[in-house]
C-alpha positions as CSV (number, residue, x, y, z in Angstrom):
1,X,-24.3,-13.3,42.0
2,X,-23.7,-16.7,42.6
3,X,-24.2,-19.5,39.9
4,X,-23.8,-23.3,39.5
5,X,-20.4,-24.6,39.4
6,X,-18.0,-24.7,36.8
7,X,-19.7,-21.2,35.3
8,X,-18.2,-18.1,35.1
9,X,-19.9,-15.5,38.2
10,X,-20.1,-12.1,37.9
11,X,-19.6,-9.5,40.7
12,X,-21.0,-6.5,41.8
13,X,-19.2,-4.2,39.4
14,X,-20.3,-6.5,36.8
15,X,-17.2,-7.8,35.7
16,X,-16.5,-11.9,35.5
17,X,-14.5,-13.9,37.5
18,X,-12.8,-16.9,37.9
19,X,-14.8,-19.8,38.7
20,X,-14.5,-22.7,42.1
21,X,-13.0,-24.8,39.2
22,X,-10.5,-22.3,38.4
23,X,-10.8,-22.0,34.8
24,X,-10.5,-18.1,33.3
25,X,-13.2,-16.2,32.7
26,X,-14.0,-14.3,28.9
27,X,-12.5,-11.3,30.5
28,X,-9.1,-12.8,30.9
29,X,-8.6,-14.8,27.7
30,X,-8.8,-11.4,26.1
31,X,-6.5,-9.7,28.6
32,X,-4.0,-12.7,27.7
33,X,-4.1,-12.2,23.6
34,X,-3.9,-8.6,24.6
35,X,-1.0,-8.8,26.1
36,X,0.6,-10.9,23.1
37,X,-0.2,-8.4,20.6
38,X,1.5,-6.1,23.1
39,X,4.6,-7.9,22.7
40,X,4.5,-9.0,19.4
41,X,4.7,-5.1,18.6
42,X,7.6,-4.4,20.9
43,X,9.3,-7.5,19.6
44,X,8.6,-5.8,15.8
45,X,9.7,-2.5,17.2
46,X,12.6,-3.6,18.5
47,X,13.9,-5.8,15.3
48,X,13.4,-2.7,12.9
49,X,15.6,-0.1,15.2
50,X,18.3,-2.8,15.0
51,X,17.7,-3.4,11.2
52,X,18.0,0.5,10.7
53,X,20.5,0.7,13.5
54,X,22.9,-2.0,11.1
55,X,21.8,-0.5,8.3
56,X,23.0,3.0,9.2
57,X,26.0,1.7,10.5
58,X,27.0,-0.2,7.6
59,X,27.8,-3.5,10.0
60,X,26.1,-5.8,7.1
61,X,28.4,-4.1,4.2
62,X,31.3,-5.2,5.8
63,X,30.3,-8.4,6.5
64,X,29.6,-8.7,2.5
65,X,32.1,-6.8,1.1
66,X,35.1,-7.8,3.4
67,X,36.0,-11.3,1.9
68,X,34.5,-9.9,-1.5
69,X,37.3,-7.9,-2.0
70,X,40.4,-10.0,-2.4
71,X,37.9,-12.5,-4.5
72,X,37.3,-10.0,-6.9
73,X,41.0,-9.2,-7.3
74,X,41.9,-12.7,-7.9
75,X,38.7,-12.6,-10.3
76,X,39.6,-9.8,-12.0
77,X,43.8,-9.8,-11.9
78,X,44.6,-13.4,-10.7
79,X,46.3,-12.0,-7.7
80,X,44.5,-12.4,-4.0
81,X,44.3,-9.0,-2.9
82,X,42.1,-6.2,-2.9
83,X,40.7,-5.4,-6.0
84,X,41.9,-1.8,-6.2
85,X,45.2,-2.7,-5.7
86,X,45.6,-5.2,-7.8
87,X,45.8,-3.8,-11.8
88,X,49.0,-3.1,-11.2
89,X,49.8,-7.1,-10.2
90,X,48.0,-8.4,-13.3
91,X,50.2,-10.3,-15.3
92,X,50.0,-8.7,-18.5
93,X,51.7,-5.4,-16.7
94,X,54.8,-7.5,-16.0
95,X,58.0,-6.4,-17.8
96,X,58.6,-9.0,-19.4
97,X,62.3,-10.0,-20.9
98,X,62.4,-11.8,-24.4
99,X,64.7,-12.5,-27.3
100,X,63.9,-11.9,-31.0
101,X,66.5,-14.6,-31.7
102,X,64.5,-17.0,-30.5
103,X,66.3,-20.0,-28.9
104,X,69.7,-20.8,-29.7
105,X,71.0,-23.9,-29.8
């Protein structure tokens, strides 16, 4: 069925089609959004298996916890290693050499 130009015509199997101007038809606008849903649910798909993937994995905990450690030591002891090693390096567990006499001059 032919119409006036610039219009939108519709063929025998009653679908619309592009028109002499070249402009899309109804029919394809919606095929376009269509087709960015489609991706904007593969992109979502595909950023939770690598957020489950990391999370699993524990690749995040290390990237936290690794320069964490030797701050808590020096937080906790005053010494800059890792915190579970480092009671033993806290200053009050030094042995510690003193005289009752006090100075002497």
């Amino acid at each position: 069925m032919k119409t006036e130009r610039g219009q939108a015509s519709i063929n025998q199997r009653g679908q619309a089609s592009i028109n002499q101007r070249g402009q899309a038809s109804i029919n394809q606008r919606g095929q376009a959004s269509m087709e960015a849903v489609l991706l904007v649910i593969i992109v979502t798909i595909v950023a939770v298996k690598i957020s489950s993937l990391a999370k699993s994995e524990g690749l995040m905990r290390n990237v936290v916890e690794g320069p964490w450690a030797p701050i808590r030591g020096m937080i906790e002891d005053g010494v800059w290693v890792r915190y579970q090693i480092s009671k033993p390096l806290h200053p009050n567990h030094l042995i510690r050499h003193q005289s009752k006499k006090g100075d002497s001059t």
